[in-house]
N, CA, C and O atoms as a Maestro MAE file, in Angstrom:
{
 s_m_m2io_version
 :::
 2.0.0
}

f_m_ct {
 s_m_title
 :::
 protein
 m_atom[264] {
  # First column is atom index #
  i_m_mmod_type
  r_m_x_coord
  r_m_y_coord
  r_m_z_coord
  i_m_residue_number
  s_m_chain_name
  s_m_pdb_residue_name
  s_m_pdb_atom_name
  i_m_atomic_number
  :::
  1 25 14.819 7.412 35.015 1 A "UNK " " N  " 7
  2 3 14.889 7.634 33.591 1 A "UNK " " CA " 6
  3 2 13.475 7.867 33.073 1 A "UNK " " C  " 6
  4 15 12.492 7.325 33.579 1 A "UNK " " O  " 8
  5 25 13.417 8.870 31.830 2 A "UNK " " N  " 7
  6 3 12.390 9.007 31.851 2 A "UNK " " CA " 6
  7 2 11.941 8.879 30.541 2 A "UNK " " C  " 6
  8 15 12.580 9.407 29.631 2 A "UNK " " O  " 8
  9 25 10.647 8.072 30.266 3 A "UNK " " N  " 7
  10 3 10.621 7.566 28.414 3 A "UNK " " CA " 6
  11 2 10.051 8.655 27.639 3 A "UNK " " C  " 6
  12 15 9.525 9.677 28.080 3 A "UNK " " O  " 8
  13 25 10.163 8.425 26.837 4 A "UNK " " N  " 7
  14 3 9.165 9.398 25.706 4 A "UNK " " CA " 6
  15 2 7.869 8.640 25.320 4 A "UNK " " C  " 6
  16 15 7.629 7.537 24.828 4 A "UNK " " O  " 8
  17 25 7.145 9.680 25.745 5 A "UNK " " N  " 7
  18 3 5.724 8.992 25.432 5 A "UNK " " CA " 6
  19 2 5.089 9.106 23.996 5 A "UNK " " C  " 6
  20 15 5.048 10.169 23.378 5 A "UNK " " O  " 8
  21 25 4.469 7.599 23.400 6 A "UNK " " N  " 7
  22 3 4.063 7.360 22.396 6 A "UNK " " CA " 6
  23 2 2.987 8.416 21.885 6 A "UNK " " C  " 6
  24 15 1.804 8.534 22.202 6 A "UNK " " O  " 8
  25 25 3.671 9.057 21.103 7 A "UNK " " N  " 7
  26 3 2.201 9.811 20.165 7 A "UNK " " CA " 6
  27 2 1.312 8.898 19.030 7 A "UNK " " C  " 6
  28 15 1.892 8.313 18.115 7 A "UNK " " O  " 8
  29 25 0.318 8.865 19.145 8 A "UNK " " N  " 7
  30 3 -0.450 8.405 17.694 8 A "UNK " " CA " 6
  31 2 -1.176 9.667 16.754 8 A "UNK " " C  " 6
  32 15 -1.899 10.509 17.286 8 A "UNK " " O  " 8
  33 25 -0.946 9.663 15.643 9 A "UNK " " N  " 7
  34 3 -1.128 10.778 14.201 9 A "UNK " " CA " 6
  35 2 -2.251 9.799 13.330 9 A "UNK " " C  " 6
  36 15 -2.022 8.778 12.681 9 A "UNK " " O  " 8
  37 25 -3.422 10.441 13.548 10 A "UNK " " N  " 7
  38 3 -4.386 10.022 12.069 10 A "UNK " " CA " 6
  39 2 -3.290 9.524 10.851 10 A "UNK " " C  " 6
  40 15 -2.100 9.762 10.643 10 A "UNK " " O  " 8
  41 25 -4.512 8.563 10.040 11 A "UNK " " N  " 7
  42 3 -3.917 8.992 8.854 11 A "UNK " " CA " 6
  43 2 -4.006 9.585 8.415 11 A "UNK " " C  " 6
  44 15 -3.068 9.471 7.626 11 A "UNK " " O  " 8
  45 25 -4.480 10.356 8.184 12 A "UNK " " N  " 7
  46 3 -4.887 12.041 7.354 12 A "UNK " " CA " 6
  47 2 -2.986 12.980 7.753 12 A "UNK " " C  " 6
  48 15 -2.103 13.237 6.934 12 A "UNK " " O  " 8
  49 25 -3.000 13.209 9.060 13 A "UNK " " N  " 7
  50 3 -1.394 13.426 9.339 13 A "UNK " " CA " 6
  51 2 -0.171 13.011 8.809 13 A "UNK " " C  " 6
  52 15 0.819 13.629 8.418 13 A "UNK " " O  " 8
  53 25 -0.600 11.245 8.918 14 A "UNK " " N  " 7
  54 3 0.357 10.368 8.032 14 A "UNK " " CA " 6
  55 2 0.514 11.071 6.964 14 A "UNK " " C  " 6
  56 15 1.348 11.903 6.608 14 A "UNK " " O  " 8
  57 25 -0.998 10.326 6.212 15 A "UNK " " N  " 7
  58 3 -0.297 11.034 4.540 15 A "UNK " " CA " 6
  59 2 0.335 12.369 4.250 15 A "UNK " " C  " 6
  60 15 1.254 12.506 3.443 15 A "UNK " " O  " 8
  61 25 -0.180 13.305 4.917 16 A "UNK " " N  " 7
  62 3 0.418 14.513 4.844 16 A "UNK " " CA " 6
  63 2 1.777 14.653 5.377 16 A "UNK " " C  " 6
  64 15 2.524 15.560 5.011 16 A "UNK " " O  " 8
  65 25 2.081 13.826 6.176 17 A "UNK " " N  " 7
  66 3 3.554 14.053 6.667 17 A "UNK " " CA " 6
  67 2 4.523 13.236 5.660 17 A "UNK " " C  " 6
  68 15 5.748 13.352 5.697 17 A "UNK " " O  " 8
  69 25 3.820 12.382 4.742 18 A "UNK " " N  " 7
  70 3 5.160 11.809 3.981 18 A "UNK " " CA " 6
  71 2 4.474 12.263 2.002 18 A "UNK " " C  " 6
  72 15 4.822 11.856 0.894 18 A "UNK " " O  " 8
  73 25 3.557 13.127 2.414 19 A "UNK " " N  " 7
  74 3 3.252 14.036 1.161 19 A "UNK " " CA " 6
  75 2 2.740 12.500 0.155 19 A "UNK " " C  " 6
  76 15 3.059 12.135 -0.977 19 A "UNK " " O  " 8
  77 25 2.073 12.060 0.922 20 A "UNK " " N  " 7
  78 3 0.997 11.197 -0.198 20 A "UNK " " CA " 6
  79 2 -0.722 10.981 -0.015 20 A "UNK " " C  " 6
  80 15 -1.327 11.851 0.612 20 A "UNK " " O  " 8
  81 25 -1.095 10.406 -0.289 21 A "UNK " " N  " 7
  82 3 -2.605 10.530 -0.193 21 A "UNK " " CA " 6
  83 2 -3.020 9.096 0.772 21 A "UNK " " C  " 6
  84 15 -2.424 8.019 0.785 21 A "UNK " " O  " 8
  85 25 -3.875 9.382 1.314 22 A "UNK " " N  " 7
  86 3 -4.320 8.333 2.296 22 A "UNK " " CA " 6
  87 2 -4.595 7.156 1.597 22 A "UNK " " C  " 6
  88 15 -4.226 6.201 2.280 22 A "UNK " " O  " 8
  89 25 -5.044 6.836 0.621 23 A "UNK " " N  " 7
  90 3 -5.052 5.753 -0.433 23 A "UNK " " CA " 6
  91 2 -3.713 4.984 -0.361 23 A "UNK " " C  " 6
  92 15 -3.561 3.857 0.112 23 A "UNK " " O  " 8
  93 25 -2.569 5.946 -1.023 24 A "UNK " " N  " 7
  94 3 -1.418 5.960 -1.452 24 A "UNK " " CA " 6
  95 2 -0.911 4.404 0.420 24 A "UNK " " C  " 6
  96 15 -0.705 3.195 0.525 24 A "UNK " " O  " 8
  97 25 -0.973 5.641 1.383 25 A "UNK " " N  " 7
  98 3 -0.804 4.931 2.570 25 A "UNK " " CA " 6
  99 2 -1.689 3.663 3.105 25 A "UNK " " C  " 6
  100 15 -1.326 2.968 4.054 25 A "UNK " " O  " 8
  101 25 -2.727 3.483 2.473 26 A "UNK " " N  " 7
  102 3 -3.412 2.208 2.727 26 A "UNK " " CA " 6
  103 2 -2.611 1.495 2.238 26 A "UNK " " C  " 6
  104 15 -1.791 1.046 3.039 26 A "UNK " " O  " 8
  105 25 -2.474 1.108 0.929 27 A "UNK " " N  " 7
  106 3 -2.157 0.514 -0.026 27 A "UNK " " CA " 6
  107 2 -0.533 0.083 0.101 27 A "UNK " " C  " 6
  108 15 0.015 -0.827 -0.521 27 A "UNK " " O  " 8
  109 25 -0.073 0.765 0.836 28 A "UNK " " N  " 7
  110 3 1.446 0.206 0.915 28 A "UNK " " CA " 6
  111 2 1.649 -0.565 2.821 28 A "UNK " " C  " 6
  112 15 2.574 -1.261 3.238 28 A "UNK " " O  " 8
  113 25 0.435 -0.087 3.556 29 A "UNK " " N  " 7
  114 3 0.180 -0.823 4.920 29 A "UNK " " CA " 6
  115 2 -0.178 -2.395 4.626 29 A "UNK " " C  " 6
  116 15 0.207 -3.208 5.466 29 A "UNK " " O  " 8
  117 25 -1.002 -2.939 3.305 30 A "UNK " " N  " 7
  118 3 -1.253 -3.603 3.167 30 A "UNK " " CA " 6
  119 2 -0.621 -4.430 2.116 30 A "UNK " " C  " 6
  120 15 -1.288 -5.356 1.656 30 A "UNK " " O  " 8
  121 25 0.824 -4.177 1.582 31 A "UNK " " N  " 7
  122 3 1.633 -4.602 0.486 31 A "UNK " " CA " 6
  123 2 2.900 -4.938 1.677 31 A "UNK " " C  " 6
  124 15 3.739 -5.828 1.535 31 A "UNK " " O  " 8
  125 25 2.809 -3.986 2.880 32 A "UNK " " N  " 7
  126 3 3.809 -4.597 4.133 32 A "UNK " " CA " 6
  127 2 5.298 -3.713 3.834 32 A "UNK " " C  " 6
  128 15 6.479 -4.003 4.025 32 A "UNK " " O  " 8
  129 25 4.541 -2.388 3.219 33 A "UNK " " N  " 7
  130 3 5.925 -1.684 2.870 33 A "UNK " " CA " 6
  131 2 6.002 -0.118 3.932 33 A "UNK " " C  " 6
  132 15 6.814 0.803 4.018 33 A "UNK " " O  " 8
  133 25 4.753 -0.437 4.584 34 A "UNK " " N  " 7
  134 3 4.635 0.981 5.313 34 A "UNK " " CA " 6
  135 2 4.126 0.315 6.927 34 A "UNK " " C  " 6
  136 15 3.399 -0.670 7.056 34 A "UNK " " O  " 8
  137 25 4.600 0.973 7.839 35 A "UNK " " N  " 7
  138 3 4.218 0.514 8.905 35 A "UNK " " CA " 6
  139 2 2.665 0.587 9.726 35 A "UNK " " C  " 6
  140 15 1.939 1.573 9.855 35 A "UNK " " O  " 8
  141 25 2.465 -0.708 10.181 36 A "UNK " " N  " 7
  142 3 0.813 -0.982 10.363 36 A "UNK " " CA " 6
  143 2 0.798 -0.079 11.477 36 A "UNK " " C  " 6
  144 15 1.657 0.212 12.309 36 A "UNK " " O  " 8
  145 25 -0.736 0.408 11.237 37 A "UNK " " N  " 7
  146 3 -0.936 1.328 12.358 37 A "UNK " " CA " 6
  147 2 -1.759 0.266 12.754 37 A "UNK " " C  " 6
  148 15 -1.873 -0.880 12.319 37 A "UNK " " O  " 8
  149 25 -2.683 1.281 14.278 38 A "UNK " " N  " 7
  150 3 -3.251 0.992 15.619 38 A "UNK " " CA " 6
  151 2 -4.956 1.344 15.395 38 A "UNK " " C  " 6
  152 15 -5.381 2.498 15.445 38 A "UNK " " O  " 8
  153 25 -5.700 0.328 15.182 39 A "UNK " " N  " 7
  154 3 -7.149 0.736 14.844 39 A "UNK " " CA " 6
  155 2 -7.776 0.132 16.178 39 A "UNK " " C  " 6
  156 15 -7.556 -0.882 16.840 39 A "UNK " " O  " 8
  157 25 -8.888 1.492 16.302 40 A "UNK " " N  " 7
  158 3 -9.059 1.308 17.336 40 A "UNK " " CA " 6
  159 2 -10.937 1.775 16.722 40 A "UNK " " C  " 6
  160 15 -11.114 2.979 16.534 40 A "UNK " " O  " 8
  161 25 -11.787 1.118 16.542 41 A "UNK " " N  " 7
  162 3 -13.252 1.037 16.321 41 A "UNK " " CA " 6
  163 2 -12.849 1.712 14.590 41 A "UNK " " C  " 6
  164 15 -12.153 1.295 13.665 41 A "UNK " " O  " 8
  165 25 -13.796 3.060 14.827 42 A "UNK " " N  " 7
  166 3 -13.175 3.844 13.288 42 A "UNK " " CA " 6
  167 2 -11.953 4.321 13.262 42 A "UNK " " C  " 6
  168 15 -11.467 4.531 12.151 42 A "UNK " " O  " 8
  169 25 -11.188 4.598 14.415 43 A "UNK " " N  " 7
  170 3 -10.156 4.973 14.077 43 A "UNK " " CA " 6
  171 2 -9.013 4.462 13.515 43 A "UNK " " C  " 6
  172 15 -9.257 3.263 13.646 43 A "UNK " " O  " 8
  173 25 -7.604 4.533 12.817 44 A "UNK " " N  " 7
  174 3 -6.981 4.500 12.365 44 A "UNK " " CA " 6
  175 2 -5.773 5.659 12.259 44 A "UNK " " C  " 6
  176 15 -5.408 6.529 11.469 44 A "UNK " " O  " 8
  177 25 -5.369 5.087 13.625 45 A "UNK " " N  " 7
  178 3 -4.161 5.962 13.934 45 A "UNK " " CA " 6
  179 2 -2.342 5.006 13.691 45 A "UNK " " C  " 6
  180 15 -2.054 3.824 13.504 45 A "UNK " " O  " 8
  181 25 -1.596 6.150 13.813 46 A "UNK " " N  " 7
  182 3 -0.533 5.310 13.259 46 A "UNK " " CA " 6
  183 2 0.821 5.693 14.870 46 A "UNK " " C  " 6
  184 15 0.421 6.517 15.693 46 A "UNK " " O  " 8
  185 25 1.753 5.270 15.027 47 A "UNK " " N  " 7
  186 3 2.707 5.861 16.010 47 A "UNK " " CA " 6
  187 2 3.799 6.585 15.612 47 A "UNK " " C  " 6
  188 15 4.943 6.180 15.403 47 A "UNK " " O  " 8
  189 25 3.341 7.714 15.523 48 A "UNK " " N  " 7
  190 3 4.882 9.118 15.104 48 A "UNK " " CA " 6
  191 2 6.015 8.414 14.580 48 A "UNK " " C  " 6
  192 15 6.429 8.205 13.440 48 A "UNK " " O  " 8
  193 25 6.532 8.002 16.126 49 A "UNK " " N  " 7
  194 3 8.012 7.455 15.822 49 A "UNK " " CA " 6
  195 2 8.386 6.292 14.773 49 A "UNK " " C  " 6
  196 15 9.500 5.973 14.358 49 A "UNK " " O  " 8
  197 25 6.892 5.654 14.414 50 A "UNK " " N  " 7
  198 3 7.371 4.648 13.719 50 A "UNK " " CA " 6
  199 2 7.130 5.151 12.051 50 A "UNK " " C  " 6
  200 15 7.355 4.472 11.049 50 A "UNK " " O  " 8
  201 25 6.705 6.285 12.104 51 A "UNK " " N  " 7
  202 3 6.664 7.261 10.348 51 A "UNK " " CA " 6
  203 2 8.058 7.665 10.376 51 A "UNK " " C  " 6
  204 15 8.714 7.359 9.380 51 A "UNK " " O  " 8
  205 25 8.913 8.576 11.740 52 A "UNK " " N  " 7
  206 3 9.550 9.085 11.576 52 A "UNK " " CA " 6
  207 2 10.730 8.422 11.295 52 A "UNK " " C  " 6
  208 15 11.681 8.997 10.765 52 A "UNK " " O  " 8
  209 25 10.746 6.770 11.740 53 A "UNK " " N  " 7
  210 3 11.901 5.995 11.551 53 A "UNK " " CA " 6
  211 2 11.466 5.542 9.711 53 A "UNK " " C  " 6
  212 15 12.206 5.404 8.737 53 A "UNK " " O  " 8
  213 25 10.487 5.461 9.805 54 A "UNK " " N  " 7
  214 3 10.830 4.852 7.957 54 A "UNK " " CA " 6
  215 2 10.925 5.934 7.194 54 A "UNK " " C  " 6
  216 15 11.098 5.639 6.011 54 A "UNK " " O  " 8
  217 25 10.859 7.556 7.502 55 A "UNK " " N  " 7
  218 3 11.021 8.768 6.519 55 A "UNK " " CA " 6
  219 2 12.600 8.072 6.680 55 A "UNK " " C  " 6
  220 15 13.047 7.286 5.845 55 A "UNK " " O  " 8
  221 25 13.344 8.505 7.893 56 A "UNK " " N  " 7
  222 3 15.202 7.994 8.222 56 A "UNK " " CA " 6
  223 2 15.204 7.446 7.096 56 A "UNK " " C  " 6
  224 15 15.613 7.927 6.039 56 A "UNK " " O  " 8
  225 25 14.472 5.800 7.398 57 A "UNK " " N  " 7
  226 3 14.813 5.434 6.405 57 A "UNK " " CA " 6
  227 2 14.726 5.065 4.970 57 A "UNK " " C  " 6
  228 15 15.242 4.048 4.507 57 A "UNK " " O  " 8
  229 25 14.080 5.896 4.320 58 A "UNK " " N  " 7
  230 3 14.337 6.296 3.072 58 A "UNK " " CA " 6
  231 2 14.973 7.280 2.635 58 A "UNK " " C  " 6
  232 15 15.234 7.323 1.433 58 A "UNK " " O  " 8
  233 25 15.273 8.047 3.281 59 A "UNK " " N  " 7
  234 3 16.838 9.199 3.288 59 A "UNK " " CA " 6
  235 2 17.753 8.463 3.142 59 A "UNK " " C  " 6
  236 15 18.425 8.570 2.116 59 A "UNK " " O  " 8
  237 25 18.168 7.184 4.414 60 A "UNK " " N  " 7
  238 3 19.506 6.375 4.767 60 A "UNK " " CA " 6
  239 2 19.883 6.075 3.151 60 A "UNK " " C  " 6
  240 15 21.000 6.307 2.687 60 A "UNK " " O  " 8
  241 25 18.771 5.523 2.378 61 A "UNK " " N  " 7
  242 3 18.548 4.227 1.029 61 A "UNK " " CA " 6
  243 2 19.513 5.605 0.333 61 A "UNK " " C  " 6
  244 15 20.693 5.515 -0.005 61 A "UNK " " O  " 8
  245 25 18.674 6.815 0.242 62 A "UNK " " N  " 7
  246 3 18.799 7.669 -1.111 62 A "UNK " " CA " 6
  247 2 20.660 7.564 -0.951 62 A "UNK " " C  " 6
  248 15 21.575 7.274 -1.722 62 A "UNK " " O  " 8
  249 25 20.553 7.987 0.527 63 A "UNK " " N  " 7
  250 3 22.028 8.368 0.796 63 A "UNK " " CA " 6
  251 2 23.343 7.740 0.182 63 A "UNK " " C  " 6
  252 15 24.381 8.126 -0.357 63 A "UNK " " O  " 8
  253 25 22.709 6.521 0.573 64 A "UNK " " N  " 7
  254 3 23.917 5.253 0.083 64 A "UNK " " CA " 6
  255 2 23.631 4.859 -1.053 64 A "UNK " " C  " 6
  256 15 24.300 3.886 -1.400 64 A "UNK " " O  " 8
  257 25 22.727 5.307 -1.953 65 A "UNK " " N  " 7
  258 3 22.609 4.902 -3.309 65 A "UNK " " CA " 6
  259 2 23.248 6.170 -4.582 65 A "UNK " " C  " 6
  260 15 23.505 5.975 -5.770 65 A "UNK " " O  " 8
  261 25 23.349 7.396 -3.806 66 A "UNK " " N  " 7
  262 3 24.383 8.012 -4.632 66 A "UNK " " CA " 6
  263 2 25.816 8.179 -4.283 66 A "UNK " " C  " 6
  264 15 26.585 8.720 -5.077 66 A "UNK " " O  " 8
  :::
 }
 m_bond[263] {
  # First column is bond index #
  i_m_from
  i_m_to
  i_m_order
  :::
  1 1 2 1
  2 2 3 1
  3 3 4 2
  4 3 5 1
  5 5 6 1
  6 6 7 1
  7 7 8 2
  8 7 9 1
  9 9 10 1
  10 10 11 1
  11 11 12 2
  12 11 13 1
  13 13 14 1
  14 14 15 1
  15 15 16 2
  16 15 17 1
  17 17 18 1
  18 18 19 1
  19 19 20 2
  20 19 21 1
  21 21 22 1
  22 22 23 1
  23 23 24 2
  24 23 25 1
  25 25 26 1
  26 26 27 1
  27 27 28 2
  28 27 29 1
  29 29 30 1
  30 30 31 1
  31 31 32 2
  32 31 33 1
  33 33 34 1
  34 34 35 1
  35 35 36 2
  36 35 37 1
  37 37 38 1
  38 38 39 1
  39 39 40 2
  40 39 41 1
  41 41 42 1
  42 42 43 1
  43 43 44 2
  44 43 45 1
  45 45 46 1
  46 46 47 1
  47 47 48 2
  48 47 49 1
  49 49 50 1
  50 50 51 1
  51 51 52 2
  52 51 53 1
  53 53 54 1
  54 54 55 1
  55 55 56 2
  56 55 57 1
  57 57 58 1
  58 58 59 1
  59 59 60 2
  60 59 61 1
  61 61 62 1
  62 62 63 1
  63 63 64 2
  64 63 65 1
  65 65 66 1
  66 66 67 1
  67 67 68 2
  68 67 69 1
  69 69 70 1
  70 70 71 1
  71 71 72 2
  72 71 73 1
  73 73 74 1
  74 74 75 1
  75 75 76 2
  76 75 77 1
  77 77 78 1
  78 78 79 1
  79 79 80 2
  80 79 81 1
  81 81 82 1
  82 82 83 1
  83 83 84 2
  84 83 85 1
  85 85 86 1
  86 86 87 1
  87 87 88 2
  88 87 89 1
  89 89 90 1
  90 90 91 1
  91 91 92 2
  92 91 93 1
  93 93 94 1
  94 94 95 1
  95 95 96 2
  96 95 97 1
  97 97 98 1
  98 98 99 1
  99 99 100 2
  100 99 101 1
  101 101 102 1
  102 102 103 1
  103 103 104 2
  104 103 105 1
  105 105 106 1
  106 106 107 1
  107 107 108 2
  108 107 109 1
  109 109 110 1
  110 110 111 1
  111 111 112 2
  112 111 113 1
  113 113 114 1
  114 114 115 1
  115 115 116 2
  116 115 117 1
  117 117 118 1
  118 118 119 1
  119 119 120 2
  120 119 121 1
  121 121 122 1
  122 122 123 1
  123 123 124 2
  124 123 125 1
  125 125 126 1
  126 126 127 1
  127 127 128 2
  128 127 129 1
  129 129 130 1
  130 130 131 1
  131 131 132 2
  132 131 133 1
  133 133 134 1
  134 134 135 1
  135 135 136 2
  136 135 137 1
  137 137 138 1
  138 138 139 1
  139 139 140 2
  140 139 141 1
  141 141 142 1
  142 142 143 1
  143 143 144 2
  144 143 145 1
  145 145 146 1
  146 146 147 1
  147 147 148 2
  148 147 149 1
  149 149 150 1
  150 150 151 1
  151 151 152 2
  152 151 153 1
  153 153 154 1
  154 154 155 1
  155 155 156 2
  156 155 157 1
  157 157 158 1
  158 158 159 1
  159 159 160 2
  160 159 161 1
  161 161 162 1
  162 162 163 1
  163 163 164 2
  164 163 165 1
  165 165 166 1
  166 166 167 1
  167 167 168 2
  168 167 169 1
  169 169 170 1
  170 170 171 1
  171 171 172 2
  172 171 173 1
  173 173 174 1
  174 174 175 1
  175 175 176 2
  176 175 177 1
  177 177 178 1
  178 178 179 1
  179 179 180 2
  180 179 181 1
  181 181 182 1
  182 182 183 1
  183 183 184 2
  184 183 185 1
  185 185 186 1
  186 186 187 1
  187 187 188 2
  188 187 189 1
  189 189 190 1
  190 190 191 1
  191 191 192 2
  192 191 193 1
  193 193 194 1
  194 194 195 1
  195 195 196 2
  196 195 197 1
  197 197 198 1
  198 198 199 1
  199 199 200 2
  200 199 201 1
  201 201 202 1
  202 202 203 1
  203 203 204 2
  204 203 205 1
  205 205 206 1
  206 206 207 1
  207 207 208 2
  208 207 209 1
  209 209 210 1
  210 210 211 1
  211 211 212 2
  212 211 213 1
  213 213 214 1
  214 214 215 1
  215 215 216 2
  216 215 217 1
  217 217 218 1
  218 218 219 1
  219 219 220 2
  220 219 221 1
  221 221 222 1
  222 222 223 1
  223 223 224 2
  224 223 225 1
  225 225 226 1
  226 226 227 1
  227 227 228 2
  228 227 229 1
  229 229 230 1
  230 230 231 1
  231 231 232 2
  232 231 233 1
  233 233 234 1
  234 234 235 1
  235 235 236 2
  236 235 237 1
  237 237 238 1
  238 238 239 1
  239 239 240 2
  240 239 241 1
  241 241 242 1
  242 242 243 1
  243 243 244 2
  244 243 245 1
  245 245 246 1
  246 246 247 1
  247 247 248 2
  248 247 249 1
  249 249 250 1
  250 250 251 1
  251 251 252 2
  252 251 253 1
  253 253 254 1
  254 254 255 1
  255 255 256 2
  256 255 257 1
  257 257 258 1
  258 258 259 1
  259 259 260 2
  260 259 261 1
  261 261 262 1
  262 262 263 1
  263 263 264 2
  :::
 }
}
């Protein structure tokens, strides 16, 4: 079997992939509403799959709320 290997995305990617500003994405990493990324010296990278599961789920929310 064979896994899928972990990508890590800047934040600069982040924000752009959920159309907010890197601020915007600090600020909710540290309120515990956005998922913590992986710092590694200056960097500050985040793991794909774990943006792509909280975009899901804020679709899932909209979904079941209309």
């Amino acid at each position: 079997m064979e896994s899928t290997p972990v990508r890590l995305i800047s934040l600069t990617v982040t924000a752009n992939r959920v159309n907010r500003s890197r601020w915007w994405v600090t600020d909710e990493v540290r309120a515990g509403r956005f998922p913590r990324p992986i710092r590694d010296g200056n960097r500050t990278d985040f793991v794909e799959s774990e943006i792509d599961a909280w975009i899901r789920e804020r679709a899932a929310r909209r979904d079941a709320a209309a």
